[in-house]
N, C-alpha and C positions, 0 to 999 in steps of 0.2 A: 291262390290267385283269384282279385274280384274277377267279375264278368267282363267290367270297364277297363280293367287293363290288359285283356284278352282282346283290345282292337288293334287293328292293326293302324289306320290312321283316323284318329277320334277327331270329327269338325274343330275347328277353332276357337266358337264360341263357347264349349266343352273346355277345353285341354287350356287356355287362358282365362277362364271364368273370374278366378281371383283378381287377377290382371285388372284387366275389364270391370269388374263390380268395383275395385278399387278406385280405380282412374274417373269412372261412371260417379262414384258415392263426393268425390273433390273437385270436382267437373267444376268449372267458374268461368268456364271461356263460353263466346259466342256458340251459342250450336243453332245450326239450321232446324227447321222442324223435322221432326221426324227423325232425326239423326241419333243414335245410341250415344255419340259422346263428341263431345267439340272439335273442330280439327286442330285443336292443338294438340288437345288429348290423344285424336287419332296416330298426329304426328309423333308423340312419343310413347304410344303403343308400337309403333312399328320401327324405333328406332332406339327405343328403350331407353334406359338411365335413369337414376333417382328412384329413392323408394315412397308408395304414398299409401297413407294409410295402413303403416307395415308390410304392406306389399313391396316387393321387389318387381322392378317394369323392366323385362328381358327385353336386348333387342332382336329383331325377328326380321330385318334386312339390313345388311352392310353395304351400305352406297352412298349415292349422292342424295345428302336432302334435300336439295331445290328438285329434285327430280318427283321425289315422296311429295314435296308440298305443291308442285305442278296436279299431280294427279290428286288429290286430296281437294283441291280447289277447282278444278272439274268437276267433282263428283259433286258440288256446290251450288251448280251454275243449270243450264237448263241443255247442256251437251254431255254425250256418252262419252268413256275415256277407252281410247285402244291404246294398248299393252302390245309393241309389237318388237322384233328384235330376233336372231337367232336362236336356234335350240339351246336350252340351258342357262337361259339368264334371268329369270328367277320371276317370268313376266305371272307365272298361275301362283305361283305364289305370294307375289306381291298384291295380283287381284283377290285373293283369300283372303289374306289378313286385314286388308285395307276393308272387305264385307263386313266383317267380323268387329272391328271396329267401329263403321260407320252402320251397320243395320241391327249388329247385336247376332246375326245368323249370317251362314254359308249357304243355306237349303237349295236356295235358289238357282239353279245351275242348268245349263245345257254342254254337253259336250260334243260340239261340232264335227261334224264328217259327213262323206259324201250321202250316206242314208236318212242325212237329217232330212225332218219333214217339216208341213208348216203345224202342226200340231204338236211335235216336239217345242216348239217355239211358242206358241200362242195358247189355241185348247183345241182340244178334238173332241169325240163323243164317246157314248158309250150305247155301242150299238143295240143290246139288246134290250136297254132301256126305250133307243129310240124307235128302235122296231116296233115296240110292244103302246109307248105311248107317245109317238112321235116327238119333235124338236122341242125341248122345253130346259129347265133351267137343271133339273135334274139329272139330266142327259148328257149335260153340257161339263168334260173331263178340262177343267183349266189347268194349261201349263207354266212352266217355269217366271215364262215374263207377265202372265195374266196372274197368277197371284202376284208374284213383286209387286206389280201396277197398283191391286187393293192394299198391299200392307204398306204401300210405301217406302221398299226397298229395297236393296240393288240386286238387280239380278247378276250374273256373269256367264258369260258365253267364251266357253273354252275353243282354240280352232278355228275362229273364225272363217277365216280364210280355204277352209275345209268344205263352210256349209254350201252348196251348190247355188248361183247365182240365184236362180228363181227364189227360194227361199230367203236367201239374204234382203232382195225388195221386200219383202214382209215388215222390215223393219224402218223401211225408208219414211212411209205416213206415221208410225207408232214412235218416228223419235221427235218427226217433226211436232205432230200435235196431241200425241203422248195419250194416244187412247187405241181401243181396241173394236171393230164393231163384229157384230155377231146377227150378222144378217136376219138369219132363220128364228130370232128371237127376235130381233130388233131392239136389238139390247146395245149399248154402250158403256165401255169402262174407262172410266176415265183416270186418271194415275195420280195415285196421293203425291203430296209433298214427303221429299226423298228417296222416289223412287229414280234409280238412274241405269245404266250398264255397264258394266267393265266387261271389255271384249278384250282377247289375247290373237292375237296372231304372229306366224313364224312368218318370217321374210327369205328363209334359206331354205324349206321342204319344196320339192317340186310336184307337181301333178296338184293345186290345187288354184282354188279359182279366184280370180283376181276383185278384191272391192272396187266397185263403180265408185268414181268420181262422185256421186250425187250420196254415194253411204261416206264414202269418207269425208266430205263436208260435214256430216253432223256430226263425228268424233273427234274431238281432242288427241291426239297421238303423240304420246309419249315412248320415246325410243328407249328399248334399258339395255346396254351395252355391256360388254365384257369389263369384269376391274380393270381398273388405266396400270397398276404395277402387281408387280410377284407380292408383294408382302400384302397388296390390298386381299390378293384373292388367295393367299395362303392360309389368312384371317378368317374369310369367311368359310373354307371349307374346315379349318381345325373348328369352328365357334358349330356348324354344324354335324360334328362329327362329335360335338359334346350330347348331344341329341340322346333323351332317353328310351327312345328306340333304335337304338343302334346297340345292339345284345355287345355284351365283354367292353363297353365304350369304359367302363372305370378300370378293368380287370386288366384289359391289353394295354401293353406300352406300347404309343403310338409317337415319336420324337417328330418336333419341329422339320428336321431334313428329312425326312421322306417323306411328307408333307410337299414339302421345298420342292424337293425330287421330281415328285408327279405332274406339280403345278407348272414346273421348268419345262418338261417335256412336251407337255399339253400346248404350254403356252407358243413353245417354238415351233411347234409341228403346226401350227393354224398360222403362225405370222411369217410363215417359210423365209426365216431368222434366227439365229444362235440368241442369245438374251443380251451378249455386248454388243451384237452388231454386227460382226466382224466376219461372219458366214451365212451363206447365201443357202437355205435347205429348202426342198424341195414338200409341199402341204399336202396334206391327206381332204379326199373328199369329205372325208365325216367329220363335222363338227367337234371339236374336242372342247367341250363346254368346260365352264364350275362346276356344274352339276352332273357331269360324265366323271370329274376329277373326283368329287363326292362319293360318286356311286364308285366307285374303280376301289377308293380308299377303303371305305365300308368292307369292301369285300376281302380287303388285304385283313383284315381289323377278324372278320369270321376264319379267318383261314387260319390265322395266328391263334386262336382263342382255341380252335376246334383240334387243330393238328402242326401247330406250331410250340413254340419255348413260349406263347404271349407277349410274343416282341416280333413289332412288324419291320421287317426288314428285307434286303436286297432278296432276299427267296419267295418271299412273297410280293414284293412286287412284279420281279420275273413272271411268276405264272399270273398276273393278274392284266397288265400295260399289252400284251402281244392283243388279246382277243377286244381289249375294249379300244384298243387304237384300231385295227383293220377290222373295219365292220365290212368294207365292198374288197377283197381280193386282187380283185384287176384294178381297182385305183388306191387302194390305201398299201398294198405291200408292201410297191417299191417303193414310197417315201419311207415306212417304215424303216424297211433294210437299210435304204443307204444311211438313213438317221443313225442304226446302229454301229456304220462302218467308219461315215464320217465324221459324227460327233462322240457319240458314249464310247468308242476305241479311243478315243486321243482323251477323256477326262480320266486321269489316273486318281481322283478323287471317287470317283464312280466305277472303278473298274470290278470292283465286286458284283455290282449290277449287270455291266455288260456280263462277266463270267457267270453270272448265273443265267443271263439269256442265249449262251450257247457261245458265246466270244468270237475266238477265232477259227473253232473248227465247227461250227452255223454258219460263219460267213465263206466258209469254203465250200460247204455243202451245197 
């Protein structure tokens, strides 16, 4: 085993290289300056198809492409693009790839929360340098969006809505007029052509602190929403779960319905709705993403591999759907239970499932 495939999640610019230098080496569209590859090309880096250059161009988001070319075309223009929407809809992801694409790197990154500072964001120093020979260019520790600024490329700010108001103004003068000053040097950086932001924030975690009116004026805000049907988002968690880090993903038989399965449940437990309509179910506080459905699978997919026949089925999902649906006790139980009383009792298609969650002598208990 090299070193390199001992990582566990390799940047993008890394792990698509072929990709990229391909699409890069056939490049004939408009590219803005600065930009690693056209938004055409970006466009069909992220949504794949066609081979160029004997390369094969994977796609790396299942969605809407006005939504890819909304944000693509932001990233163009002289405005940041926020990425916002609830847990699990593919919003860091989409700012990754789209980096990676359009800078050629990921490097650039903050990962927002209440301890961000404004040196996390900008630069800070290095004290014992400045101790010894006070404020000078040496001293001076640039962060994530200070180099972006020099290289002319995107940074991204994970959590936005995380980073604590005061710090967030930091960025209110840096998007209007796209520089940085550095008082104690009397220095100014001023930001290459394609240098831009992609911020992500959740609209559904609570306890975090609200964007001023005056930051989100200078973001473009692109909403990424849950798939519109079961077969959209069955699609993207199987085309994920093809994924070469997913251990036994060739080994394990993984069938179309249980797939189906998890995605049904997920889906009905957040739209407190049966799938035809016809029943009224009660929603679970937690988020029941794509990407919980992902993770949840994944885990069926090791448990099968590890201590299973390599065929994922109603026993593995059993032990896997109880713990990743009720994450809060007191508000996800009882939708859970009654889901299992009033729905998965009455699908005699599914009644393996229910019996292996305890059936009817769980629901007596």
């Amino acid at each position: 085993m090299t070193k390199e495939s001992q990582i566990l999640r390799e940047r993008k610019e890394n792990l698509y290289k072929d990709e990229l230098d391909a699409l890069q080496k056939n490049d004939k569209g408009l590219k803005p300056e600065n930009w690693y590859l056209s938004p055409r090309a970006v466009l069909q880096f992220i949504k794949g198809g066609g081979e160029i250059g004997g390369v094969n161009i994977t796609p790396k988001y299942i969605g809407n492409s006005h939504l890819v070319e909304t944000a693509i075309a932001t990233l163009a223009t002289d405005r940041a693009l926020l990425l916002t929407g609830v847990p699990g809809t593919a919003k860091s992801w989409l700012a990754e790839h789209l980096s990676a694409a359009v800078s050629g790197k990921t490097s650039h990154l903050i990962q927002g929360s209440s301890a961000t500072a404004e040196e996390d964001l900008l630069f800070g120093w290095n004290y014992a340098s400045l101790i010894a020979k006070g404020p000078s260019e040496e001293a001076l520790v640039p962060g994530p969006v200070y180099r972006a600024m020099e290289a002319g490329a995107i940074c991204r700010i994970e959590e936005l809505s995380r980073i604590p108001a005061m710090i967030q103004d930091n960025l209110l003068s840096l998007l209007s007029e796209k520089v940085i000053v550095v008082p104690e040097l009397q220095l100014e950086v001023r930001a290459r052509k394609g240098f831009n932001i992609i911020a992500t924030s959740n609209d559904k975690d609570k306890g975090t602190y609200p964007l001023s009116d005056a930051l989100k004026r200078r973001f473009n805000t692109v909403r990424m929403p849950f798939p519109d049907t079961l077969e959209e988002e069955v699609d993207i968690v199987s085309f994920k779960l093809q994924s070469d880090t997913v251990q036994f993903s060739d080994e394990v038989e993984l069938s179309r319905k249980e797939i189906e399965r998890v995605v049904q449940v997920y889906r009905e437990l957040r739209s407190g709705q049966t799938l035809d309509g016809k029943q009224k179910i009660s929603t679970t506080e937690s988020v029941l993403s794509t990407a919980e459905a992902i993770s949840t699978l994944e885990h069926c997919i090791y448990m099968a591999g590890f201590f299973g026949n390599s065929k994922v089925g109603a026993r593995e999902l059993a032990a896997t759907l109880p713990g990743s649906i009720v994450k809060n006790p007191d508000k996800d139980e009882k939708p859970w239970m009654d889901y299992k009383r009033l729905v998965l009792a009455k699908r005699e298609e599914w009644k393996d499932l229910y019996d292996e969650l305890g059936g009817d002598e769980r629901m007596k208990a």
